[in-house]
N, C-alpha and C positions, 0 to 999 in steps of 0.2 A: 612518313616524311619522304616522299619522292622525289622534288626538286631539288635540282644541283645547285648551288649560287655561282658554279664556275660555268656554266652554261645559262642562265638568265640573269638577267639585272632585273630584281623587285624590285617594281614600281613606284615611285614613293609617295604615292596614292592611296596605299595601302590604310586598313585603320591601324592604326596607333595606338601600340599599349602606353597607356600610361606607366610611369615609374614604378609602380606600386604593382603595374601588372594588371589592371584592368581595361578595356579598349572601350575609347568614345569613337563610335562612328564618323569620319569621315568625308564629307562627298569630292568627286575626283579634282585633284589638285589645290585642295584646302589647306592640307597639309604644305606643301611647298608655299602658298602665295602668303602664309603664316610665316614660315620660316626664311624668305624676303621682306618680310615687314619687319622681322627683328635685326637680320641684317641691315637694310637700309636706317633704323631707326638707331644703330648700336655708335657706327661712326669710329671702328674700330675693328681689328679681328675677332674672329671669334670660333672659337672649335662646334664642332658639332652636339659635345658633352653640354657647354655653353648653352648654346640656343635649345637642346631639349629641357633644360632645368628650367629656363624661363617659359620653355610651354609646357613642362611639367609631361612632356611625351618621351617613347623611347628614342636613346640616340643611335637606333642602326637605322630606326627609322627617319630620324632628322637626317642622317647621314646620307642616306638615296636620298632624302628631298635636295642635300646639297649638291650631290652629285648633277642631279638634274637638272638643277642651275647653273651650274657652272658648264655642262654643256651647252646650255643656251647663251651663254654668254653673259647671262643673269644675277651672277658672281664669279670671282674668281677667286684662284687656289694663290694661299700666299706661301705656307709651308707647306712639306709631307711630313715633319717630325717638330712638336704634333700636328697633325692636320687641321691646318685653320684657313676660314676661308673669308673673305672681302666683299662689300657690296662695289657694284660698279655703276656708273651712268645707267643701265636699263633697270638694276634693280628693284628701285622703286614704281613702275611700271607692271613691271611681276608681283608686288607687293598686294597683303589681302588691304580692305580698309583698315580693319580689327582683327585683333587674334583671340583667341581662344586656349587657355589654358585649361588643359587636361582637370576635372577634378581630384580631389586628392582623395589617397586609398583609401578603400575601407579593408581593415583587416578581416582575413577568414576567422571567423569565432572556432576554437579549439574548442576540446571535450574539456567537462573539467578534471582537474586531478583529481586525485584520488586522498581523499582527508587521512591527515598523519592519525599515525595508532600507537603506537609504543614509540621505546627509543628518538629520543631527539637528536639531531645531525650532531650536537657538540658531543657526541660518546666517538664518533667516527674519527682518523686519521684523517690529514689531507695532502693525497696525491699530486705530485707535479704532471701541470698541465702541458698539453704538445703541444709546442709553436703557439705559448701564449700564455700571458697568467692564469695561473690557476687560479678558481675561487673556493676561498676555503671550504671545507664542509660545515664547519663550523658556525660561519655564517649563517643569521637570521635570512640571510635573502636566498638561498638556495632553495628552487622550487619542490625539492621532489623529500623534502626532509624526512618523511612518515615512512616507517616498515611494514611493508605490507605482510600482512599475517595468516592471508590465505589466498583461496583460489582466485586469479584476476582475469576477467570478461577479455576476447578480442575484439576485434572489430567483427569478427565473421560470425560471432555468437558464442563461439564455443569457449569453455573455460581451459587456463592454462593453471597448474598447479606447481609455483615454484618452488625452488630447490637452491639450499645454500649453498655458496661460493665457497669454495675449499681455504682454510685458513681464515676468515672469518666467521660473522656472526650474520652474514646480511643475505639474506633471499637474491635470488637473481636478479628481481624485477628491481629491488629497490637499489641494489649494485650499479647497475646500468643505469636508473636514472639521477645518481649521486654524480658519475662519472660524466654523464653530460652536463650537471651542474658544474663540474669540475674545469670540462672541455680537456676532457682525457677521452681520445680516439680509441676504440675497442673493437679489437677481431676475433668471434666465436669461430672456433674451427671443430670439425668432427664429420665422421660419417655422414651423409645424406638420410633422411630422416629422423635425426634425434632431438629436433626440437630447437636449433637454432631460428628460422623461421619466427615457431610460437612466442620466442622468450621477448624478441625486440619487439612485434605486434603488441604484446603485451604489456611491457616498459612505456612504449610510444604506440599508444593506440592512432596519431596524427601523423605517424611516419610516410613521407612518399618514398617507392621503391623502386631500383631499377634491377631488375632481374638479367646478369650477365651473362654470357656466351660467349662466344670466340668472334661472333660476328656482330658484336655490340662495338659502335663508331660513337665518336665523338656526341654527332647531332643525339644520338639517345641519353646525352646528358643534359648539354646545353639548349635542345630544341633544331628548328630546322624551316625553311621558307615552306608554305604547301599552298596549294592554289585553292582558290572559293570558288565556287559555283559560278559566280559573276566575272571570272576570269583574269582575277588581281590575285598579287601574290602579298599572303601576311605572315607577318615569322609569328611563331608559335613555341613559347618559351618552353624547355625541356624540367624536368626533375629536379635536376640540381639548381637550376634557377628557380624557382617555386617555390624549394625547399627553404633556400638561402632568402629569398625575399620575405617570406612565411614567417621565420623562426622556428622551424620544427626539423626532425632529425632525419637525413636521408640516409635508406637503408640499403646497401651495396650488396646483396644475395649473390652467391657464385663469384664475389668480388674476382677472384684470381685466374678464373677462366677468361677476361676481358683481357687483351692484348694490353702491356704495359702502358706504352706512347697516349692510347684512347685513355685510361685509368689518371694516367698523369693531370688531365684536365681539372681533377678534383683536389689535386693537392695544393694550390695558391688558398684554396677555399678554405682547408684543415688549418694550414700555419698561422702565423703573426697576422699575414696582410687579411686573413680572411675576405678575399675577395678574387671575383675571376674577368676576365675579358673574352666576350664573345664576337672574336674574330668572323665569324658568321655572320653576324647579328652588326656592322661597323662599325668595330672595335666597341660595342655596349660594354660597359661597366655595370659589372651586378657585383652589391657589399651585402655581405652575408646579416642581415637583424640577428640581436639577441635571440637566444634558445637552439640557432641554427648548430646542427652537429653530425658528424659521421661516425655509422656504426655498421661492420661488413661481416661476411659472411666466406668460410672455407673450407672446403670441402679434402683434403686432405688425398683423399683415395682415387679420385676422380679423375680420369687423361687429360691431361692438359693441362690443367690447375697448377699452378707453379706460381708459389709464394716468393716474390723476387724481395731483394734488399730495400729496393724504393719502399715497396709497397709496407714492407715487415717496420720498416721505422719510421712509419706514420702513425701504427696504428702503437702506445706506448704499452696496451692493456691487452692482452691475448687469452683468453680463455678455453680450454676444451669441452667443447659439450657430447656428452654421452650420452646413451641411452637409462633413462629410467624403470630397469623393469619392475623395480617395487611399487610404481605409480600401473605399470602395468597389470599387476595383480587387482591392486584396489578398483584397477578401472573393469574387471571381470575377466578379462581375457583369461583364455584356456590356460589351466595351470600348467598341461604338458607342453603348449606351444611356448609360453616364459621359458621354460626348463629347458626346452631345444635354442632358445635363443640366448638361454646364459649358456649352455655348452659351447656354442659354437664363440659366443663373445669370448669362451677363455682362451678354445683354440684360436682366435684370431688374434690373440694378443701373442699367442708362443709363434706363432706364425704359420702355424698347421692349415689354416685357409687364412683366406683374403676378402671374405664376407660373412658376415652373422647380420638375422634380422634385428632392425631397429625399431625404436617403438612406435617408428607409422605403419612400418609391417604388421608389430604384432597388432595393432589396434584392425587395421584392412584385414587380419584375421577372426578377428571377432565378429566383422561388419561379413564376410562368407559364410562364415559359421553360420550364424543366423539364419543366412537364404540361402544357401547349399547344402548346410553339414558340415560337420566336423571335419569328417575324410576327404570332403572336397577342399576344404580350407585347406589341410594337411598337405593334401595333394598338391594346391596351389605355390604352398610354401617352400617344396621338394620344385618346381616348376621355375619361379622365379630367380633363385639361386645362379651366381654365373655358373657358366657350363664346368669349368676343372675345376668348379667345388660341389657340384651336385652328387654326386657319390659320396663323401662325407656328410653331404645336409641329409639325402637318403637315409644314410646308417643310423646317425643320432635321430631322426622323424623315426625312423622305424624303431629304436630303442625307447625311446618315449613313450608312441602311442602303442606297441606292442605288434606293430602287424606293419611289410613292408608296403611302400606309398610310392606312388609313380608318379611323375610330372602329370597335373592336369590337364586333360584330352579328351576330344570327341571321340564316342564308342562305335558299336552299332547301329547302324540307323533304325530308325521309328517307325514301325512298320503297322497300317489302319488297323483300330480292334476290329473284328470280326462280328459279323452284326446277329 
């Protein structure tokens, strides 16, 4: 999303997502001589919110068509709070013969859940919801009622094999998806690598995601104007508008690395109002459907990351994910490279170092093993390590596999066999 909206005014020519988020084409100035027909026909004010509900389009895009108008002299502006706008003498002039109402949604089909197996929701407490009624657990209507009892499919093929929630009885997967039954906000926090990622994939196979950074803006939640081919500019609704229109759970990755102020945008969405205003977009109004929920992601260790107060008492459910090495074992990996990665996890807890491999390391060592070797995986793992703790990953890798291990490196060069 390259266009600025502070430097161009889309057109409001543009096609037009409907409400629902689907776009009926267009042709140039259909949209406006539409949205002068409802004015002149209204005989009354009327906001932009207004006139898109009766064309069933969106309203940043009714909103340029009335802009458009009213520079033409074709309406005018009665208020700015809220913005509502007048037919005038030429209105109807501007006016289409008929209008055209957007058709109405069709929703995305979801996977399906996943069939209950043991334990029914009424054995479950039920948690107080953030910025909103909770729904019991209890309840027959809660979607996600069944415990899941073994390994659960991601989206990317591979299995995740959950793991209980400390002080309960509940696997991860079915944890998290009781809490979005609940509409209790949840932040996995831990180490990079240990499976936070797999567990909400796995809970919410339908989650759309925004993967955070320091340089993650506004528009990468709510969307952003971009130009077509043809030289018209159309907004393009972002993640969190998608998510919220959808009903399905948006997932926050690196949540805390995103500058606060950017992050902010999502919090009208968590509370009571569950709904956001896309000041981009003229002043659109997006109301979050049923099922819609946030669930984030914290990396603890990582520069920058900084779990501020806003963000800490959104989220009412915080959990820490660690790393699984006993899932590591079963998964085959080398028994001495586990061994070197519980050592190092105990030193990292007395605080002797500040890195031990987790279990996307150990697993990436099993995947060099294979097609390098042992020693070279080893090596790798001695390689990876930040720099003021590679001399302890050395010492334990060398204690382990028995023989000392150098960071991973080109040798010798390759010199033609000899014929």
């Amino acid at each position: 999303m390259t266009a600025s909206t502070s430097t161009t005014t889309p057109p409001a020519t543009a096609p037009a997502a409907s409400a629902g988020g689907s776009v009926s084409r267009l042709r140039n100035g259909e949209l406006r001589a539409m949205v002068a027909r409802v004015l002149a026909d209204a005989g009354k004010d009327l906001t932009p919110r207004n006139i898109a509900h009766t064309l069933n389009r969106s309203s940043g895009a009714v909103g340029n068509a009335c802009r458009v108008l009213a520079d033409r002299g074709e309406a005018e502006v009665v208020s700015t709070t809220p913005l509502t706008y007048r037919a005038t003498a030429t209105t109807a002039s501007a006016a289409a013969p008929a209008i055209t109402p957007a058709p109405p949604r069709t929703p995305r089909p979801k996977p399906p859940a996943a069939p209950p197996t043991t334990a029914p929701a009424s054995t479950a407490a039920t948690p107080a919801g953030a910025g909103g009624a909770a729904t019991g657990l209890a309840s027959g209507k809660a979607r996600s009622a069944g415990t899941v009892t073994g390994p659960v499919m991601r989206p990317n093929g591979m299995e995740y094999h959950p793991r209980l929630v400390a002080g309960t009885s509940l696997p991860d997967v079915t944890a998290l998806r009781r809490l979005r039954d609940a509409g209790v906000a949840a932040l996995l926090y831990g180490p990079p690598g240990t499976g936070k990622t797999s567990v909400v994939e796995a809970a919410f196979p339908d989650c759309v995601t925004v993967q955070g950074d320091g340089d993650t803006v506004v528009a990468d939640f709510v969307g952003d104007y971009t130009k077509t081919p043809d030289g018209e500019f159309v907004f393009v609704h972002g993640p969190l508008v998608r998510a919220m229109r959808d009903g399905v759970p948006l997932f926050i990755d690196d949540a805390t690395l995103i500058p606060p102020t950017v992050l902010a945008v999502v919090y009208p969405a968590m509370d009571g109002r569950r709904q956001i205003i896309v000041k981009a977009n003229g002043g659109e109004v997006v109301d979050a459907a049923p099922g819609f929920y946030v669930v984030a992601g914290h990396n603890p260790g990582v520069h920058g990351a900084v779990l501020t107060d806003a963000l800490s008492s959104r989220f009412s459910v915080q959990v820490a994910v660690s790393s699984d090495y006993d899932l590591a074992d079963q998964l085959g990996v080398d028994k001495k490279a586990v061994r070197v990665a519980r050592n190092l996890a105990t030193r990292q807890e007395r605080g002797e170092v500040g890195w031990a491999p987790q279990l996307r390391e150990l697993l990436a060592f099993k995947k060099i093993a294979a097609v390098l070797g042992v020693d070279a995986a080893a090596a790798n793992l001695v390689g990876i390590a930040p720099e003021e703790d590679r001399d302890t990953v050395a010492a334990v890798v060398r204690d382990a596999f028995g023989r000392t291990v150098k960071p991973l490196a080109l040798g010798a060069r390759v010199t033609p066999a000899t014929r």
